[in-house]
N, C-alpha and C positions, 0 to 999 in steps of 0.2 A: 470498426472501432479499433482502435489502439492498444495496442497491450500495457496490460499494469505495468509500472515502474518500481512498485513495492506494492509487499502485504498488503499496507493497509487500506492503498488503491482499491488491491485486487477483493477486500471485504467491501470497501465503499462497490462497486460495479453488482456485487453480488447483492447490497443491501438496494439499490435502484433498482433491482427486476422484481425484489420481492414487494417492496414498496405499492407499486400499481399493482401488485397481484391483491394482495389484501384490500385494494380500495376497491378496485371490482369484483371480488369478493362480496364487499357488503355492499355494492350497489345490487348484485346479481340476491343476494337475500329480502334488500329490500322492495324487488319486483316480484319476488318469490318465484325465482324459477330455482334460487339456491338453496331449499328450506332445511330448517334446524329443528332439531327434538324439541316438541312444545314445552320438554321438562327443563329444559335449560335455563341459565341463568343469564342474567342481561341478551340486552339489543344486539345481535353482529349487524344488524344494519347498521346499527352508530358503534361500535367499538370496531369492528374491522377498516372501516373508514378513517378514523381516529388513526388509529394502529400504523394504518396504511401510510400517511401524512408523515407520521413521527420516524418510521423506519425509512420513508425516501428523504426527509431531510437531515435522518443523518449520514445517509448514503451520499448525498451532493456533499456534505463534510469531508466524510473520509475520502470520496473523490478528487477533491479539493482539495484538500490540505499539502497530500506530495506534489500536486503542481507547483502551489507556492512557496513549498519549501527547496523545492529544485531549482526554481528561478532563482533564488537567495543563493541558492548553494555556489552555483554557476555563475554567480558574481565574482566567488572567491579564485577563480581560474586565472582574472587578471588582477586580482587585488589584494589575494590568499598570499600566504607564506607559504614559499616551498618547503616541502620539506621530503626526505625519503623515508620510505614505509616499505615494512619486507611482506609477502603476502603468508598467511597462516595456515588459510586452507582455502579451495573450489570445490563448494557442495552444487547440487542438483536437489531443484527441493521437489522430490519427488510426489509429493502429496500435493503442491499445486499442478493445476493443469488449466492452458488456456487451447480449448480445440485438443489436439492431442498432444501438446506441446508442456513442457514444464522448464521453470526456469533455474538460473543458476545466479548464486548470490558468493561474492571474494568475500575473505573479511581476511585483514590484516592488522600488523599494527606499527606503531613509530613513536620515537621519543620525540620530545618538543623540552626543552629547560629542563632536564633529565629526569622526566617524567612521563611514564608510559603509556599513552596514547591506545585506545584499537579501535577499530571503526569496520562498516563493511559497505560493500557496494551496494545500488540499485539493483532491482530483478534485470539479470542480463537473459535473454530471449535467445541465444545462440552461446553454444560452448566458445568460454573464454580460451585464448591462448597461451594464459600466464596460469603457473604452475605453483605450486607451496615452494616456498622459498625465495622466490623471485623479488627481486625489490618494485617499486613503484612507485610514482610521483604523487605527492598531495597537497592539498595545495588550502590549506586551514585557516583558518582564522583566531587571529592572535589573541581578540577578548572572550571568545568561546571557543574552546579547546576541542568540543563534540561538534563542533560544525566543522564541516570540511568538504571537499570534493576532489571525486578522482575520478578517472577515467580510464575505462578498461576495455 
């Protein structure tokens, strides 16, 4: 599998594993090899299944969505306005972790009609080699200001 491109990728990935966990979950209850306190309240044979459904399809969402909006972005490479952008900072987001691997996110910022701009990259999966201060190309889109693309 592919590494996350963003956060919220990397929630969509995590809500697809738990997703089938809960559905068999309540199928494994309701063969009863998974049994629950008799004193409980409602079905997990029907609400973990349930459950199960609703968390994996919004995990295909969040899965989803940064692809779509990457494919959009990546339009604006030949169609965006240039523009330069100075970089702000290179974090390591050390709380995610893919394998034993964590990523690193730029965020920078730039004027457009002298108005200040900032934006940040994709989860980059290898230390970048641009530094705080460095300038860099972007490449925006003129009716939406927060859409942009850059490449690091």
């Amino acid at each position: 599998m592919k590494k996350p491109i963003s956060l919220m990728q990397f929630i969509g990935v995590v809500f697809l594993f738990l997703g089938p966990f809960f559905i068999i979950a309540g199928y494994l209850n309701y063969i009863e090899i998974l049994p629950t306190d008799p004193a409980s309240q409602g079905n997990p044979a029907i609400v973990f299944p349930i459950l199960g459904v609703v968390i994996l399809l919004i995990g295909i969402g969040l899965f989803y969505i940064p692809l779509r909006r990457l494919q959009k972005r990546s339009q604006l490479k030949s169609k965006g306005t240039r523009v330069t952008g100075i970089v702000t900072s290179v974090r390591e987001l050390s709380s995610v972790h893919w394998g034993k691997e964590s990523p690193f996110r730029v965020k920078f910022c730039y004027e457009y009609e002298g108005k200040q701009h900032t934006g940040r990259s994709n989860l980059l999966w290898s230390a970048p080699t641009i530094s705080k201060g460095e300038s860099i190309e972007i490449y925006m889109n003129q009716d939406k200001k927060n859409q942009y693309w850059v490449e690091i």
